[in-house]
C-alpha positions as CSV (number, residue, x, y, z in Angstrom):
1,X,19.7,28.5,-31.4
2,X,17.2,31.5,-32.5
3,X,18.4,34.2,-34.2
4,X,18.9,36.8,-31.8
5,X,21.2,34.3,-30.2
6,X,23.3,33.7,-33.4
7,X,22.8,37.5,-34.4
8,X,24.2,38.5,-31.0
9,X,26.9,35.9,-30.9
10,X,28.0,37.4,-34.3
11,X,28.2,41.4,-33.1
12,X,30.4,40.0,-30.4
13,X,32.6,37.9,-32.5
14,X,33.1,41.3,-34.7
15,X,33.4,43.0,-31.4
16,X,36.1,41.1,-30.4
17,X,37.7,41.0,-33.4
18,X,38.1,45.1,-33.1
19,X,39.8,45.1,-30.3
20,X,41.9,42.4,-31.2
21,X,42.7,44.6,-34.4
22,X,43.5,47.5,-32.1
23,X,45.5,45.7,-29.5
24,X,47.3,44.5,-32.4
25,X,47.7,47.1,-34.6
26,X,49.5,49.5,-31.3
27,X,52.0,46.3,-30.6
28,X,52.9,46.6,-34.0
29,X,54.3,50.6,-32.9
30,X,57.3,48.3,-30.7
31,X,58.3,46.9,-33.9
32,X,58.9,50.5,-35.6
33,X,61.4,52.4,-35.3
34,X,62.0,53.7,-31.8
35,X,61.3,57.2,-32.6
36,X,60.2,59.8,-30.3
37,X,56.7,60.8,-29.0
38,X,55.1,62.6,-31.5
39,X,53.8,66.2,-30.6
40,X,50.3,65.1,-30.5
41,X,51.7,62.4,-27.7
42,X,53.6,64.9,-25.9
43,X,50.7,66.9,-25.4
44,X,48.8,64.2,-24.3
45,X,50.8,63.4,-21.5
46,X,50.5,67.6,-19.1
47,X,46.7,68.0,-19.9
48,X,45.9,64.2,-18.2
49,X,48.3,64.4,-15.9
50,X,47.3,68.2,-14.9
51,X,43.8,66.9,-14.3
52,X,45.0,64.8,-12.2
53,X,46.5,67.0,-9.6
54,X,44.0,69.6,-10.2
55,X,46.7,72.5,-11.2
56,X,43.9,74.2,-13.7
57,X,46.1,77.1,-13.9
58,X,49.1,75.1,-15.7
59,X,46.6,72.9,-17.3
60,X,44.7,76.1,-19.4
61,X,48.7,76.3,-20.8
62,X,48.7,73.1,-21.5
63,X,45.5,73.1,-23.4
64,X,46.4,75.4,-25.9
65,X,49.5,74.1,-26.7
66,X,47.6,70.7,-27.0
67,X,44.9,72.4,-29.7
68,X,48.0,74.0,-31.6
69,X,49.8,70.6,-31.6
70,X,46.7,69.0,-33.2
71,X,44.9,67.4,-30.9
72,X,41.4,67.6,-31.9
73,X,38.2,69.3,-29.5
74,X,36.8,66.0,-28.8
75,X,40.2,64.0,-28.0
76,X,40.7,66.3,-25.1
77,X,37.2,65.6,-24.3
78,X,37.9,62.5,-24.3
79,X,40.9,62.7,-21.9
80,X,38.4,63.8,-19.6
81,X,36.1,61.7,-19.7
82,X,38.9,58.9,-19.0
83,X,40.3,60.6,-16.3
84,X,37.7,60.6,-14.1
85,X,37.9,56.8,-13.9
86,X,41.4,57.3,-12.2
87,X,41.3,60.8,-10.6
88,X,38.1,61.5,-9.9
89,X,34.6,63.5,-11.2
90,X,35.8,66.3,-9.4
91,X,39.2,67.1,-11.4
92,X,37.5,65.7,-14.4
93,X,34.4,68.6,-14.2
94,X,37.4,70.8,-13.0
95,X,39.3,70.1,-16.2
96,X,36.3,70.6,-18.2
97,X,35.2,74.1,-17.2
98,X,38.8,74.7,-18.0
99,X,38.6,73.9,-21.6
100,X,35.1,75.5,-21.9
101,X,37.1,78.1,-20.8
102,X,39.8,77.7,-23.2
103,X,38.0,77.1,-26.1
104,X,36.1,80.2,-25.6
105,X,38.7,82.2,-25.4
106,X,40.3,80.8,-28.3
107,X,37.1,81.4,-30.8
108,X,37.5,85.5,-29.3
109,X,40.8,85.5,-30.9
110,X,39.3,83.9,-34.2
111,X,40.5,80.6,-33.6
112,X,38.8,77.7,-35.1
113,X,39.6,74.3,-33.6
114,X,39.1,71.0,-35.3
115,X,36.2,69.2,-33.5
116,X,37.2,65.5,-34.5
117,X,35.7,62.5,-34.9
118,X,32.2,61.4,-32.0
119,X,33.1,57.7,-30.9
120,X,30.9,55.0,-32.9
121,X,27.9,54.3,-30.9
122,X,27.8,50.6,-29.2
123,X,25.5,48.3,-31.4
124,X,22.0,47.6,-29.8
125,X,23.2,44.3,-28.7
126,X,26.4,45.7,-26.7
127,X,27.3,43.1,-23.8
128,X,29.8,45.7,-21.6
129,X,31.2,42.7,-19.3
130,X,31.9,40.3,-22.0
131,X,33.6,43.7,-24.3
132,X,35.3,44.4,-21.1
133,X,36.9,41.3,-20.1
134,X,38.1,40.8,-23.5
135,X,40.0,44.5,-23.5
136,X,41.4,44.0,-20.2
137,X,42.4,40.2,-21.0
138,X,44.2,41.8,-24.2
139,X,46.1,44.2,-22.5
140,X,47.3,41.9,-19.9
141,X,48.0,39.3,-22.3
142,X,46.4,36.4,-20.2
143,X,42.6,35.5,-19.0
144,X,42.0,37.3,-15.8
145,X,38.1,36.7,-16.1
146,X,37.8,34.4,-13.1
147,X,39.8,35.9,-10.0
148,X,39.6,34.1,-6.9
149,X,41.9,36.5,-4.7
150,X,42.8,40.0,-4.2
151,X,40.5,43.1,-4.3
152,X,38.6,41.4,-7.3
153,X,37.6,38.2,-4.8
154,X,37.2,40.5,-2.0
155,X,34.8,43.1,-3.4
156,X,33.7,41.4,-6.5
157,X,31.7,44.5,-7.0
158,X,34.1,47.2,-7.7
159,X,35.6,44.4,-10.5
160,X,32.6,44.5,-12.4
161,X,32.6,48.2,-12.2
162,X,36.0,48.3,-14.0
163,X,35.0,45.6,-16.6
164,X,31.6,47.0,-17.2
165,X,32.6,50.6,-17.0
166,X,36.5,51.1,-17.2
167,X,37.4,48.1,-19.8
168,X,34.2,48.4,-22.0
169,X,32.3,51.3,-21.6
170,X,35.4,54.0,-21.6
171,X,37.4,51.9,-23.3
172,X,34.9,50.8,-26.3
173,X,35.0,54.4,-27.2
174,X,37.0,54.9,-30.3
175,X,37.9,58.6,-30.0
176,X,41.3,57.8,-28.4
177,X,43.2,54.4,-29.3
178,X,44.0,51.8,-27.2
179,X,47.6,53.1,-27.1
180,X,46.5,56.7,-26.3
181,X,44.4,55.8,-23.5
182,X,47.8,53.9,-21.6
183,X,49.7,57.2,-21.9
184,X,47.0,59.3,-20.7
185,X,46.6,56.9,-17.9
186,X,50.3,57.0,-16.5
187,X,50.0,60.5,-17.1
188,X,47.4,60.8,-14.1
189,X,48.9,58.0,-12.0
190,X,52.6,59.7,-12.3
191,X,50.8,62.9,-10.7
192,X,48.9,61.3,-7.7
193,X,50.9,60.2,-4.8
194,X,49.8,57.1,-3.4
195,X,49.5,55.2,-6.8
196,X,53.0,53.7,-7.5
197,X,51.2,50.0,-7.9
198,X,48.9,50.6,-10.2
199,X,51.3,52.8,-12.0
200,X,53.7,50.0,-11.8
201,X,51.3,48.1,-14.0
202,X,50.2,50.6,-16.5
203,X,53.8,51.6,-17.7
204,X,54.1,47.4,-18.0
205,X,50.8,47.8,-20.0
206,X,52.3,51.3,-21.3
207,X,55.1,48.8,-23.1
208,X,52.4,45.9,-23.9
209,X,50.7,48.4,-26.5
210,X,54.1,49.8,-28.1
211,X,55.7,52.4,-25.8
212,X,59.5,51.5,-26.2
213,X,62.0,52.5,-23.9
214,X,63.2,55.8,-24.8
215,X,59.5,57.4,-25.4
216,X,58.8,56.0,-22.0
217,X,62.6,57.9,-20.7
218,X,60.5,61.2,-23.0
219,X,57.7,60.4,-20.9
220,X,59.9,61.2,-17.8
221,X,61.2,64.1,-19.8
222,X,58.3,66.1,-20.0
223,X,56.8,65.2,-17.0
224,X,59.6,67.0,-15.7
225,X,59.1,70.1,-18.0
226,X,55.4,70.8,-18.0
227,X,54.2,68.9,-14.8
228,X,56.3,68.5,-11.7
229,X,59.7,67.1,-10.6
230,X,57.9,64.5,-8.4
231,X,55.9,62.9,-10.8
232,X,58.7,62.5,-13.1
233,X,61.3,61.6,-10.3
234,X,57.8,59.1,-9.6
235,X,57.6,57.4,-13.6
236,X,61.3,57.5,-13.4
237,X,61.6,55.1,-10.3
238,X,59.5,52.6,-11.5
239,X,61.2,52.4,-14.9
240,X,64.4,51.8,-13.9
241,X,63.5,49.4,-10.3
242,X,60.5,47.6,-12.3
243,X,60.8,47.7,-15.5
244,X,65.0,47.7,-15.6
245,X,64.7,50.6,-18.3
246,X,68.5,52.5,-17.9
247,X,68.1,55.8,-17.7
248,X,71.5,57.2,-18.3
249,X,70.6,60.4,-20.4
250,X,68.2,61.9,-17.9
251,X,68.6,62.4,-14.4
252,X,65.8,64.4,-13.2
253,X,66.7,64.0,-9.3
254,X,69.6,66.3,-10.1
255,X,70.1,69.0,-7.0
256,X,71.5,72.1,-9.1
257,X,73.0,74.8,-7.8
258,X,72.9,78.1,-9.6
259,X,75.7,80.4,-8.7
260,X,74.8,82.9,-11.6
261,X,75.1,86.3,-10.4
262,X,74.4,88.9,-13.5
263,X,73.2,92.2,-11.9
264,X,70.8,94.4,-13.6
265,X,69.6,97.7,-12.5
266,X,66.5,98.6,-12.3
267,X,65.3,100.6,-14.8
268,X,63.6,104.3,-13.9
269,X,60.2,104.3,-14.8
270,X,59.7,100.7,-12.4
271,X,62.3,101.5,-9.7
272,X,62.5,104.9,-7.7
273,X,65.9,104.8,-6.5
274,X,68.5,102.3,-7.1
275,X,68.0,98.6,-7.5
276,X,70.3,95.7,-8.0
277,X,68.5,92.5,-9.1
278,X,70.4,89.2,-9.1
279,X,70.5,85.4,-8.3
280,X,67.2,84.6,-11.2
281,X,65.6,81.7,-10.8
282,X,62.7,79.7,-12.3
283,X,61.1,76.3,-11.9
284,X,61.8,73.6,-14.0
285,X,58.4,73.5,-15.0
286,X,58.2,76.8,-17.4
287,X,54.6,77.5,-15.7
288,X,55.6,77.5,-12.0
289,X,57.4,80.2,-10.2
290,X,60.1,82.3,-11.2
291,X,61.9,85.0,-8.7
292,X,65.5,86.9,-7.9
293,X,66.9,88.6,-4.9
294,X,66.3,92.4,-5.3
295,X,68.3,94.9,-3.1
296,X,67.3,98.3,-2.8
297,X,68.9,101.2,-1.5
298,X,67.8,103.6,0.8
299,X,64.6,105.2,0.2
300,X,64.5,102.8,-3.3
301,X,61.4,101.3,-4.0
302,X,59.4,99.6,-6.9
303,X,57.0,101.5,-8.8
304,X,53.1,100.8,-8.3
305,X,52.4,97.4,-9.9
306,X,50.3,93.7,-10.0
307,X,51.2,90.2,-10.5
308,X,48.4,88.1,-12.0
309,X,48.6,85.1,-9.7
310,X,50.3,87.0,-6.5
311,X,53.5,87.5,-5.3
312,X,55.7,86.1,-2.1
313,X,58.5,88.2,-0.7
314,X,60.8,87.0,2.1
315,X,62.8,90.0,4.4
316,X,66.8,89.4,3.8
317,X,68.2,92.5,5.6
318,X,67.4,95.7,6.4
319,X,64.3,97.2,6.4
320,X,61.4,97.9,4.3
321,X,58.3,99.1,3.2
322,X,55.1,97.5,1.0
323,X,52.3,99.5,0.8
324,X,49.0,98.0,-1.0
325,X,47.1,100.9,-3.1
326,X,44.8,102.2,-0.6
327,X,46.1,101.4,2.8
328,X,48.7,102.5,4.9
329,X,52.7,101.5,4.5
330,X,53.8,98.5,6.8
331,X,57.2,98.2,8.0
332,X,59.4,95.0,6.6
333,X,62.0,93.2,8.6
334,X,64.1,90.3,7.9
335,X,62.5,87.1,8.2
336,X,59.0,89.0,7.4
337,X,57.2,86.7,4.4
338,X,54.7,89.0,2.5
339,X,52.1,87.3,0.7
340,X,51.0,89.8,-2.3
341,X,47.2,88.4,-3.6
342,X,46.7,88.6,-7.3
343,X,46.3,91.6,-9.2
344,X,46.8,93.7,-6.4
345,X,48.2,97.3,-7.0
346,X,51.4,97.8,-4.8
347,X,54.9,98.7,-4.4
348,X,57.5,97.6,-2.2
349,X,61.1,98.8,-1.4
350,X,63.6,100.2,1.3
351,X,62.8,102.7,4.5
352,X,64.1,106.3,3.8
353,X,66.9,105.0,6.7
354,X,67.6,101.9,5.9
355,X,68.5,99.5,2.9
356,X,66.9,96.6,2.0
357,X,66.8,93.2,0.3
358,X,64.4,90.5,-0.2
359,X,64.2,87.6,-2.5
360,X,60.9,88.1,-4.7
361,X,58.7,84.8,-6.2
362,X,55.5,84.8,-8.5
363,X,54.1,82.8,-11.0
364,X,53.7,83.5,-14.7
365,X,50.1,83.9,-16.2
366,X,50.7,83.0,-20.6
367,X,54.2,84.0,-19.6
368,X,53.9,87.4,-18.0
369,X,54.6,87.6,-14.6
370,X,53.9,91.2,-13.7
371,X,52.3,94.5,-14.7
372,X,53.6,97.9,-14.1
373,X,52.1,101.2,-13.4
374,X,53.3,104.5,-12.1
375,X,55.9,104.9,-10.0
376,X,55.1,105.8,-6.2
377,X,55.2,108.6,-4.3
378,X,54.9,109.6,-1.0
C-alpha cells in the first residue's frame, strides 16, 4: 500500500467519521425534551417551501422575517442551493434574485445582516460517491449501496447523480446540519403536488435525525400559516396515515364559516357617499388575500386609489361604475368580475340611479393592502 493509498484511506475514515458525528449528534435532539421548533426552524420551513412553489411575493416576507429570526446571509443561501436539487434551478435562481433583492433593500434601511460561516472546503482527496453513499446509508439507517430494483436498477445513472451530487456534494456542505437540511427538504416536497412518496420518506427521515412528534404537528402548523392550506392539509396526511402521528390539536382541514357581520362606514375623505362594509375576510396565510362585501349607495363611490398587487371585484347587485384614471367609466352589473392590475389609479362605486354592492379581494404588499388618493369627481 503506497502512501496516497493509506493517506487517502485515512481522509475517508475521518470523513466518515463526521458524518457519523453529525448523524449522531441530531438523533441525540429525539432524546431531549420535545420542545418546539425554535424560531430559527420555524423560519426555515416558508422560505424552502416558498421556493418551491415559486410564490416570490410571500417568499420576500418570509425572508425578512428569516434574517430578523437569525438565520444567517449564507444559511438562506444555502437553502437555495439545496432546493434546487428538489425543485428545480428555476425556483432556486427565482429565490435568489429575491434575496438579492431583499438584502438590498435591507442594507437601504441600514440593516446589517450576519453573513455566517462559508462551508469547509472538501479535502483534495474528496471521493463524492463513497461520501455519498455513506450519508444516505446514515440517514436510512441500512446499506442501500447496491440496488438491484427500482429507479436505482433501472436508470443507474440518475442514482449516482444523487449520491455524487445530492448525498455528498450538497450534503458535505456544513453550512446547514444534517437535521436542517430534512426540514428544508419536507418543506419543498409539502408545497409540490405530485411528491407525496418521496415526502413520505423524508418526514420518516425527518424523525430519523430528531424531529419528534409535536414539532413535526408545528411543522403542519405553520405550513398552514405562512404557506398554504394544501401543503399542510399534504404533511398532515402523511403523518397521521404513514407515520401514525395523532393529530388531535390541529385540524387544518377545518371548513369555517364566518358569520361576522360588524358594519363600518366608510369614512369621507375615501368614500363619496355612503358606504357600508361588512363580511371581512382574510386567508389563513397572513400574506394571501384579504377582502369584504362593500355596499354603496346611490351615486356612492370610492375615492381615487391603488392596490400594490391588484384588486378583484365581483358584481352582487345593482349597478355600478369603475373608472381607471384616464379612461372612460364602464358600467358594472352583477356577475361582472373586474380585474384591477397593480398600482393602478381608480375608483369604483354605485350609478347615480342605482345602488350597488360587490365583494372586494386584494393581496397585501408588507401588510398594506391599498393606497388612497383624492376623492373622485365627475
Amino acid at each position: 500500500m503506497n502512501m496516497t493509498t493509506i493517506v487517502t484511506k485515512t481522509l475517508l475514515f475521518v470523513m466518515q467519521g463526521l458524518c457519523f458525528c453529525m448523524l449522531t449528534a441530531a438523533a441525540a435532539y429525539a432524546k431531549e425534551a420535545d420542545t418546539g421548533l425554535s424560531d430559527r426552524q420555524k423560519a426555515i420551513i416558508p422560505i424552502a417551501a416558498l421556493t418551491a412553489t415559486g410564490d416570490t411575493q410571500a417568499l420576500e416576507q418570509a425572508l425578512n422575517d428569516g434574517l430578523n429570526r437569525g438565520l444567517t446571509v449564507n444559511e438562506v443561501k444555502e437553502i437555495f442551493i439545496h432546493s434546487y436539487a428538489y425543485s428545480g434551478f428555476p425556483r432556486a435562481l427565482n429565490g435568489i434574485n429575491t434575496f438579492i433583492a431583499v438584502t438590498e433593500e435591507r442594507k437601504a434601511q441600514g440593516i446589517t445582516d450576519k453573513p455566517g460561516a462559508e462551508a469547509t472546503p472538501v479535502p483534495a482527496n474528496y471521493n463524492a460517491n463513497d461520501v455519498g453513499h455513506k450519508i444516505r446509508n446514515d440517514l436510512v439507517g441500512r446499506d442501500i449501496s447496491n440496488r438491484t430494483t427500482g429507479y436505482a436498477a433501472f436508470v443507474p445513472t440518475i442514482d449516482t447523480f444523487l449520491v455524487e451530487h445530492l448525498f455528498a456534494d450538497i450534503f458535505y456542505r456544513d453550512v446547514l446540519s444534517v437535521k436542517d437540511r430534512e426540514l428544508v427538504t419536507i418543506s419543498m416536497l409539502s408545497a409540490m403536488t405530485g411528491a407525496e412518496a418521496q415526502l413520505t420518506s423524508h418526514m420518516k427521515l425527518a424523525q430519523r435525525v430528531g424531529y419528534t412528534n409535536s414539532q413535526l404537528r408545528e411543522f403542519t402548523q405553520i405550513l398552514n400559516e405562512t404557506v398554504s392550506q394544501d401543503s399542510a392539509i399534504r404533511a398532515q396526511k402523511i403523518l397521521t396515515d404513514e407515520l401514525n402521528i395523532a393529530i388531535t390539536d390541529i385540524n387544518i382541514a377545518t371548513v369555517m364559516v364566518n358569520r361576522d357581520r360588524t358594519a363600518t362606514i366608510g369614512t369621507a375623505d375615501k368614500f363619496s357617499g355612503n358606504a357600508k362594509i361588512t363580511s371581512r375576510f382574510t386567508s389563513p396565510v397572513s400574506s394571501h388575500y384579504r377582502g369584504a362585501m362593500v355596499e354603496f349607495e346611490a351615486g356612492a363611490r370610492t375615492a381615487w386609489h391603488t392596490h400594490p398587487k391588484g384588486q378583484t371585484l365581483i358584481i352582487i347587485s345593482g349597478k355600478g361604475l369603475v373608472q381607471r384614471e384616464g379612461n372612460e367609466a364602464k358600467t358594472l352589473l352583477p356577475g361582472d368580475v373586474v380585474t384591477i392590475p397593480p398600482n393602478t389609479k381608480h375608483w369604483h362605486g354605485a350609478a347615480p340611479d342605482s345602488s350597488m354592492s360587490h365583494i372586494a379581494i386584494s393581496t397585501p404588499d408588507n401588510g398594506e393592502t391599498v393606497t388612497w388618493m383624492g376623492l373622485a369627481k365627475d
